[in-house]
C-alpha positions as CSV (number, residue, x, y, z in Angstrom):
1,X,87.6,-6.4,-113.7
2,X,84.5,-7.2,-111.4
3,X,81.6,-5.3,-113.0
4,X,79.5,-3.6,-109.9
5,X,76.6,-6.3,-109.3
6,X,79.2,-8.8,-108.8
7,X,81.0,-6.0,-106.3
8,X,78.0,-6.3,-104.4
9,X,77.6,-9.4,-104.3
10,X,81.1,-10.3,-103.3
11,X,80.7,-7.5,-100.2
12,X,77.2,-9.4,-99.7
13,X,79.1,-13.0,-99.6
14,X,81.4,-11.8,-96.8
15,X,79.0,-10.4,-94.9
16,X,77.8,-14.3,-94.5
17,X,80.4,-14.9,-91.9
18,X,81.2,-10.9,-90.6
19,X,77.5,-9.5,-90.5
20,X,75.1,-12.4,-90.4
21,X,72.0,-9.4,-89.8
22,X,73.1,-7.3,-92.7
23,X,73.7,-10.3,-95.0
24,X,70.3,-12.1,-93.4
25,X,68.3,-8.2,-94.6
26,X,70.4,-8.0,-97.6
27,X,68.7,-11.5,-98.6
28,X,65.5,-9.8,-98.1
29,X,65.7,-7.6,-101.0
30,X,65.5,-7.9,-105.1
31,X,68.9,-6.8,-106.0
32,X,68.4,-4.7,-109.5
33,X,69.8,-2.0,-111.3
34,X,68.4,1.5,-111.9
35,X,70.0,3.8,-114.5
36,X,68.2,6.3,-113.6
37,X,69.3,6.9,-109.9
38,X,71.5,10.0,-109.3
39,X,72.6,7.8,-105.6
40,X,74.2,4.8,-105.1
41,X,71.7,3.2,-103.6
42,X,67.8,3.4,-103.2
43,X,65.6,0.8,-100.7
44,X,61.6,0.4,-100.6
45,X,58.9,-2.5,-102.0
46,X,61.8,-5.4,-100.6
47,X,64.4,-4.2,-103.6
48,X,67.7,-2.6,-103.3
49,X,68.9,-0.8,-106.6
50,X,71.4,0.1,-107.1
51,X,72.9,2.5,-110.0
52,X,75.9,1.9,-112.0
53,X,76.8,5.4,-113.0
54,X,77.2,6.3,-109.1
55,X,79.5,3.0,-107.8
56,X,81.7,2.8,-110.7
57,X,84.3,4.7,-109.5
58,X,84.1,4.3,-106.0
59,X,86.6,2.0,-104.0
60,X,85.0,-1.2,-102.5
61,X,86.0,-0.1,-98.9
62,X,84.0,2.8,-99.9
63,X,81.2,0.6,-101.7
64,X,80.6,-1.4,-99.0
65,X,80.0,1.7,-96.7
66,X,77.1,2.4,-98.8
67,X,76.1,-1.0,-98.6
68,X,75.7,-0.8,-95.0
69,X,73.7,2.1,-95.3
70,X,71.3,0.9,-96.9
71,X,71.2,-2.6,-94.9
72,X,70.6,-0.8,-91.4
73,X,67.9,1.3,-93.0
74,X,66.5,-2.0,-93.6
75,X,67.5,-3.3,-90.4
76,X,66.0,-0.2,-88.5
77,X,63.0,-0.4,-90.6
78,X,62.8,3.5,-91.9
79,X,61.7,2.4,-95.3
80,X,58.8,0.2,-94.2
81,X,57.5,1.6,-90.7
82,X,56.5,4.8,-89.1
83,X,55.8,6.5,-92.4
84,X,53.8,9.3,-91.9
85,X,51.1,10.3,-94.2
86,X,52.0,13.3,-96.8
87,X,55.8,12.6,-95.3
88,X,58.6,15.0,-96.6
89,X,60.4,13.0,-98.2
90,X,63.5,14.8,-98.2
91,X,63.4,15.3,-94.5
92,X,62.4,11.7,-94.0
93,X,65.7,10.4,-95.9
94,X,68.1,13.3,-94.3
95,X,66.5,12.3,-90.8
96,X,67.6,8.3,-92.0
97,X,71.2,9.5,-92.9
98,X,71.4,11.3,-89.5
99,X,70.2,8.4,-87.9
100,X,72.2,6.0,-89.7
101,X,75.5,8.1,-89.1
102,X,74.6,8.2,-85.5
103,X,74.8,4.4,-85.5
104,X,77.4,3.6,-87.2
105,X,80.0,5.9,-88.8
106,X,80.7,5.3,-92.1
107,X,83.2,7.0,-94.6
108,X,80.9,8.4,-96.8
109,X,79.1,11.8,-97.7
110,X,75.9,11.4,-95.6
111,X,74.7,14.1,-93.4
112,X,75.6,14.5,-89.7
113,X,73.7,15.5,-86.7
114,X,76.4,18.5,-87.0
115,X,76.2,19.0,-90.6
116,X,72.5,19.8,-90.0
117,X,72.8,21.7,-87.2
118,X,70.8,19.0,-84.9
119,X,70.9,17.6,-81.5
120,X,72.9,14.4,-80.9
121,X,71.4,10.9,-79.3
122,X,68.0,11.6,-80.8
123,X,65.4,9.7,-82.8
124,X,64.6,9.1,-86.0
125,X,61.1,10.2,-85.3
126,X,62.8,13.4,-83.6
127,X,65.2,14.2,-86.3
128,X,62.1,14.1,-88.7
129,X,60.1,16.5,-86.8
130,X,63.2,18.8,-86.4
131,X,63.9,18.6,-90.2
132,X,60.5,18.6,-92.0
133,X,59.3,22.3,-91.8
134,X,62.8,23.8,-92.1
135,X,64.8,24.8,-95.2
136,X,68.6,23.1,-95.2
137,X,71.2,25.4,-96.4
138,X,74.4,23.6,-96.0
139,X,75.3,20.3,-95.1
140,X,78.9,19.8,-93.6
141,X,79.9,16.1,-94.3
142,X,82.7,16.1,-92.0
143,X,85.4,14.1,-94.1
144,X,87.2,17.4,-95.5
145,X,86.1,20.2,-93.2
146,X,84.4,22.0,-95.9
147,X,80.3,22.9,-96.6
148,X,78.6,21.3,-99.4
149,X,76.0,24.0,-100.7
150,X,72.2,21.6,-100.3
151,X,71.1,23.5,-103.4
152,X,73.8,23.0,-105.5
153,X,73.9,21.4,-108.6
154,X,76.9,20.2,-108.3
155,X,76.8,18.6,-105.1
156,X,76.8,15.2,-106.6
157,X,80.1,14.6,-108.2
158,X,81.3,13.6,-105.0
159,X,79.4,10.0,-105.7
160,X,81.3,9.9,-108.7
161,X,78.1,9.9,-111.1
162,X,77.8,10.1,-114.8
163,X,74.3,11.2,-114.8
164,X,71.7,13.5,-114.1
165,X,73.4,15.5,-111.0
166,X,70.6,16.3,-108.2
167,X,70.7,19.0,-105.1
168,X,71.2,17.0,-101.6
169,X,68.0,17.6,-100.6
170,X,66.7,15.8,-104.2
171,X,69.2,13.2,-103.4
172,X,67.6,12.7,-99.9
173,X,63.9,12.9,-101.2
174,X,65.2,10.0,-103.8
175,X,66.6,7.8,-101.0
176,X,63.2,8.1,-99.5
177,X,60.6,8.1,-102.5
178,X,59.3,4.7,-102.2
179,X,59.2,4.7,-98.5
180,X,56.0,3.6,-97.3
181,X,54.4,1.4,-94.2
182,X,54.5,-2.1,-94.9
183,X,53.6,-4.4,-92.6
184,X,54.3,-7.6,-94.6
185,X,57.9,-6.2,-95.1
186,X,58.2,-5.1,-91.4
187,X,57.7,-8.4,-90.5
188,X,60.2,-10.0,-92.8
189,X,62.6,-8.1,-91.4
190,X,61.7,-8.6,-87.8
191,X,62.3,-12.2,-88.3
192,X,65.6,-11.3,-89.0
193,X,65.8,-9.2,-85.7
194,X,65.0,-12.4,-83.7
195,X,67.2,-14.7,-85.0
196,X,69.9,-13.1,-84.7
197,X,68.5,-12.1,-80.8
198,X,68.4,-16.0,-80.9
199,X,71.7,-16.6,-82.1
200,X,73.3,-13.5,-80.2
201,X,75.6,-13.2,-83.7
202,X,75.4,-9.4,-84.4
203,X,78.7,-9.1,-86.4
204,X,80.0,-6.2,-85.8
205,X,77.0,-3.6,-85.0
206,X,77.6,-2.1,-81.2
207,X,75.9,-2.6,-77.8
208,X,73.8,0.6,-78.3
209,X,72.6,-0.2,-81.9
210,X,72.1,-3.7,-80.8
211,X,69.3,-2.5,-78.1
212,X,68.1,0.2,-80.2
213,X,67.2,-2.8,-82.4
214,X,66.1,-4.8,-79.9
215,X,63.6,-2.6,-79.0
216,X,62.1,-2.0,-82.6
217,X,60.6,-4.9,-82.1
218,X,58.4,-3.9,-79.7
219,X,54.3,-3.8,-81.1
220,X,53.0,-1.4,-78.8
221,X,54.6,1.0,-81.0
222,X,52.1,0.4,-84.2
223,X,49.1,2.2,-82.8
224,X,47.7,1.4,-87.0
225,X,48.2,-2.2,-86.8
226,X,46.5,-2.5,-82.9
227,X,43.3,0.4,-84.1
228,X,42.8,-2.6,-86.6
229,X,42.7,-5.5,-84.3
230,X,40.7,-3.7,-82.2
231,X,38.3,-3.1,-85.0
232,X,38.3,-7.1,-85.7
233,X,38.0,-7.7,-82.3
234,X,34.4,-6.1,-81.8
235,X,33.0,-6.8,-85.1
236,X,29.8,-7.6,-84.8
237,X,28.1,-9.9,-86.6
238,X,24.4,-10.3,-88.0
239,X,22.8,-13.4,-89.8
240,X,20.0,-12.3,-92.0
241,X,18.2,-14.9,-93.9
242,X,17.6,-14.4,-97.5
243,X,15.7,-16.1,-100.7
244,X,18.6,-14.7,-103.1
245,X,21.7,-17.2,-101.9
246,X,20.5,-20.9,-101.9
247,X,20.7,-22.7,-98.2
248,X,24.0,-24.9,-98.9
249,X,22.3,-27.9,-98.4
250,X,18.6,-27.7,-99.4
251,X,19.3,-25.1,-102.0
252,X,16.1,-23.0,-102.7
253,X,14.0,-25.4,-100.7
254,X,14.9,-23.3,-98.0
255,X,15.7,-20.0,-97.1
256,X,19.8,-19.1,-97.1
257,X,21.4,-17.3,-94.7
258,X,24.0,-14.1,-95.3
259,X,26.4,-11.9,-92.7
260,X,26.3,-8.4,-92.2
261,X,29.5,-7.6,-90.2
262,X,29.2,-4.2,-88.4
263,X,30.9,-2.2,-85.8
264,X,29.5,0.3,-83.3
265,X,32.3,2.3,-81.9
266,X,32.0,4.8,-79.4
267,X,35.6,7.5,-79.2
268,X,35.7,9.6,-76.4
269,X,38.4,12.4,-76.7
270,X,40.2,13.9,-73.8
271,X,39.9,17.7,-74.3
272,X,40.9,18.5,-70.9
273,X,43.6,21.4,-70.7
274,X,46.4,19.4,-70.1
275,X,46.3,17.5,-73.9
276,X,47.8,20.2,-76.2
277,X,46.1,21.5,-79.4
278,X,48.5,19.1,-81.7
279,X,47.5,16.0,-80.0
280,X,43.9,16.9,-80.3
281,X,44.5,17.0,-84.2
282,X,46.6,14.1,-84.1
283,X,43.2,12.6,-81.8
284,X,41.2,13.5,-84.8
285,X,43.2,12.5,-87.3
286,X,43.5,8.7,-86.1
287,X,39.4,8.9,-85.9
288,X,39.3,10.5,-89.6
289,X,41.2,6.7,-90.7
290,X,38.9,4.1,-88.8
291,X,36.7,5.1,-92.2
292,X,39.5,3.7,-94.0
293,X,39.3,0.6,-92.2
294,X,35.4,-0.2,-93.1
295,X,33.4,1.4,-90.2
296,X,30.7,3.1,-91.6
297,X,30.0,5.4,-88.5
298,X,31.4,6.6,-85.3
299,X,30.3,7.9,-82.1
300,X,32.2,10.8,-80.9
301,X,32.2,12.3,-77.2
302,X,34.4,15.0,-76.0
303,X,35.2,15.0,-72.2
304,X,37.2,17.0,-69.2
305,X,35.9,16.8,-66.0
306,X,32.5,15.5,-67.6
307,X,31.0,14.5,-71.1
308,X,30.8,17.6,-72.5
309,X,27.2,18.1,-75.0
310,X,25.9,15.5,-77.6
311,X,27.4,12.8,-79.2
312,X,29.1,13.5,-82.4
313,X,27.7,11.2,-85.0
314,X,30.4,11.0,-87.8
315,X,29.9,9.0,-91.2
316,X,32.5,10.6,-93.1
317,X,36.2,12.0,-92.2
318,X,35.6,15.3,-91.1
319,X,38.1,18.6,-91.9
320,X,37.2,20.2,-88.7
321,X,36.0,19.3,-85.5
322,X,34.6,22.2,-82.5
323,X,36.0,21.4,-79.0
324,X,34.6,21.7,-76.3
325,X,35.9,21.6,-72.7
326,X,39.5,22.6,-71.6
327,X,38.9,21.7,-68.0
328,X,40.3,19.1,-65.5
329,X,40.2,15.5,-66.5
330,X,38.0,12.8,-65.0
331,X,38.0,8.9,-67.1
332,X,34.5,8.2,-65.1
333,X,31.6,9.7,-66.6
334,X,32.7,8.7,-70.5
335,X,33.6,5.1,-69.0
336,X,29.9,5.6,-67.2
337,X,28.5,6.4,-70.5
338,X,29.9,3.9,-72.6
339,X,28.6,0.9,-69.6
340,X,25.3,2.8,-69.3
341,X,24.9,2.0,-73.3
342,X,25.0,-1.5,-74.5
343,X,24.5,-1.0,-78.4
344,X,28.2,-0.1,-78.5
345,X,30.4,-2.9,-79.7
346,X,34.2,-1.0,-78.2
347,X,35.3,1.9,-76.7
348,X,38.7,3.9,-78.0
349,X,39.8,6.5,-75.4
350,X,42.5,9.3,-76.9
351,X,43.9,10.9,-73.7
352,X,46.9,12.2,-71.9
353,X,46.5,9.6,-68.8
354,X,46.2,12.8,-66.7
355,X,43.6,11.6,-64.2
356,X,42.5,9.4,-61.2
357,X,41.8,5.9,-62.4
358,X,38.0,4.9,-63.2
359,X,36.2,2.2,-61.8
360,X,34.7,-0.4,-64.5
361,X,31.9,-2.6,-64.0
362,X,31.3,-3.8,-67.7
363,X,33.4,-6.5,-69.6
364,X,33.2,-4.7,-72.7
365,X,36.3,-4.1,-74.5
366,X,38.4,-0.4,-74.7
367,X,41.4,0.9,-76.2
368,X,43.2,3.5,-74.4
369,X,45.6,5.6,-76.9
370,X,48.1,7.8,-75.1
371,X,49.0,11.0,-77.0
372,X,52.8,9.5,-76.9
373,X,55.0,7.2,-75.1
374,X,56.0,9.2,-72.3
375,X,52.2,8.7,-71.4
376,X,51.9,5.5,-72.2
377,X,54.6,4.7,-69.8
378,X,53.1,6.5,-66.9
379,X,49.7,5.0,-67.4
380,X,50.1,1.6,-68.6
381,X,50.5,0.1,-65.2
382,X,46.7,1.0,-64.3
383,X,45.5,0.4,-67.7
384,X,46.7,-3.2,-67.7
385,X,44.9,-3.6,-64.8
386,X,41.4,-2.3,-65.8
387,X,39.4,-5.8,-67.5
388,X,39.5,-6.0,-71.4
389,X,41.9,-2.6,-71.7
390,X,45.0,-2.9,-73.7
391,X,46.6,0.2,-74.8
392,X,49.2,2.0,-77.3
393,X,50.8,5.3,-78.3
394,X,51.0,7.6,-81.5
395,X,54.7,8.2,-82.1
396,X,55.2,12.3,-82.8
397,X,55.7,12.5,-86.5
């Protein structure tokens, strides 16, 4: 009798010729055992464990089910992308069942769009904000008709497990707990993504999935990864001579030279009334990481239909922030300011794209960061348009 790695492996080897993207993803990943898991199968930092206790008894049509699972998670990138800090973890791993579910049926006790109570055809990013601030009390799988009680204790020996038994919301936190944003991973997987764009070979995954796919691999999408190249992009960079580091080829004959790299941002925030109170904190919060990313001060200005007070000189993250304004929107007297003040290395602009389009007359570069995509497909057109403005969106986690 096959013992359960070499189950896996055997479902794995099939996929070779049936699902060249799962079995390309699958590759991806450390296969390794963990005794300790009350699920089949957990995903995150490029391994896939798997527990024993849980598979044993389960048949391989019914193995492999949970194998796919865990390969379009992969696939879709919800352990390694669009993680949001302090996530619930238990709403971020129901919100992937959901989501997986939606994708591709499978015969296996995951929750339902219906189970939860949710909306069909939506997000992951919109099941997670449905699920994250509301309690779960029952969770109908479908298969038999009947309600599995989310608290229960006994919930579990439907997998079949021999150890420790966990409620369904536990089991769904587990799925999730070593979710994190990892671009190195992402990209792995991407590659994946466009071969098998290259190849057209899909297996068996439908037209919808396919495109839903597809379009993961759009960039636009990591605001985090584009604030960061922006940040390299207008580094600045200042040559200091010094008697401490020898010159590399007189040595201490001569003076040596060393580089200060700084950055000069100026943020203007779009506190007009049409950009709600959440986005303004989302605004903030996106201002609060640049100090993560080694800029040792910031320049904030908050404007409507003009630049509303005194710049906001920030050296730390701050907890709280006045605003100021609630008025119309106009782009030109912050664009004004930023032209009329050289000493600025970049300009980041949070808004809602509600207003007429500026004129520009300097070549400095800006980063126009729409308060979600709905915005950023309205207003991209005249951004791409504007000289040295690129632009992206924060997704609504």
């Amino acid at each position: 009798m096959k013992g359960v790695e070499e189950r896996i492996k055997a479902i794995a080897e099939r996929w070779f010729l049936t699902e060249p993207l799962l079995f390309n993803v699958y590759c991806t990943h450390k296969l390794e055992k963990n005794d300790n898991l009350s699920i089949p199968f957990q995903t995150g930092k490029m391994r896939l464990a798997y527990c024993p206790a849980q598979i044993e008894a389960v048949s391989d049509l019914e193995l492999e089910d949970w194998l796919k699972a865990e390969a379009l998670r992969i696939v879709l990138k919800h352990p390694y992308e669009r993680v949001p800090p302090n996530a619930n973890k238990t709403a971020l791993g129901f919100a992937s069942d959901v989501t997986v579910m939606q994708a591709m049926p499978l015969d296996i006790p995951l929750a339902t769009y219906r189970g939860l109570g949710l909306k069909k055809n939506l997000s992951y990013e919109e099941y997670y904000r449905d699920l994250k601030d509301r309690p779960i009390a029952q969770i109908d799988y479908g298969k038999s008709g009947g309600q599995v009680d989310a608290g229960s204790q006994d919930s579990g020996s439907q997998y079949g497990g021999k150890s420790k038994e966990l409620s369904e919301q536990q089991k769904a936190a587990q799925r999730a707990a070593l979710w994190q944003d990892d671009p190195l991973a992402t990209e792995m997987v991407n590659d994946q993504i466009v071969k098998a764009e290259a190849t057209n070979n899909w297996g068996s995954l439908s037209g919808d999935l396919i495109e839903t796919i597809k379009a993961s691999l759009v960039v636009k999408m990591d605001y985090k990864r584009i604030l960061s190249s922006f940040r390299a992009s207008v580094i600045s960079e200042h040559r200091e001579l010094t008697r401490t580091r020898p010159n590399r080829r007189y040595e201490f004959e001569f003076m040596g030279s060393r580089y200060k790299f700084t950055t000069k941002l100026l943020v203007a925030v779009d506190v007009s009334g049409s950009v709600t109170s959440q986005s303004l904190v989302q605004f903030f919060s996106v201002i609060n990481r640049f100090f993560k990313y080694g800029i040792n001060s910031i320049d904030v200005i908050q404007f409507d239909s003009e630049v509303k007070e005194k710049v906001l000189k920030l050296k730390k993250a701050q907890e709280s922030v006045k605003i100021i304004g609630r008025g119309g929107t106009d782009f030109q007297p912050p664009i004004d300011y930023y032209c009329k003040n050289p000493n600025y290395d970049g300009l980041i602009v949070f808004t809602d794209g509600c207003a007429p389009v500026p004129k520009i007359s300097s070549r400095k570069k800006i980063l126009w960061i729409l308060t979600d995509q709905r915005a950023y497909d309205r207003s991209i057109e005249w951004i791409e348009k504007l000289p040295n403005s690129r632009a992206a969106w924060i997704p609504k986690l």
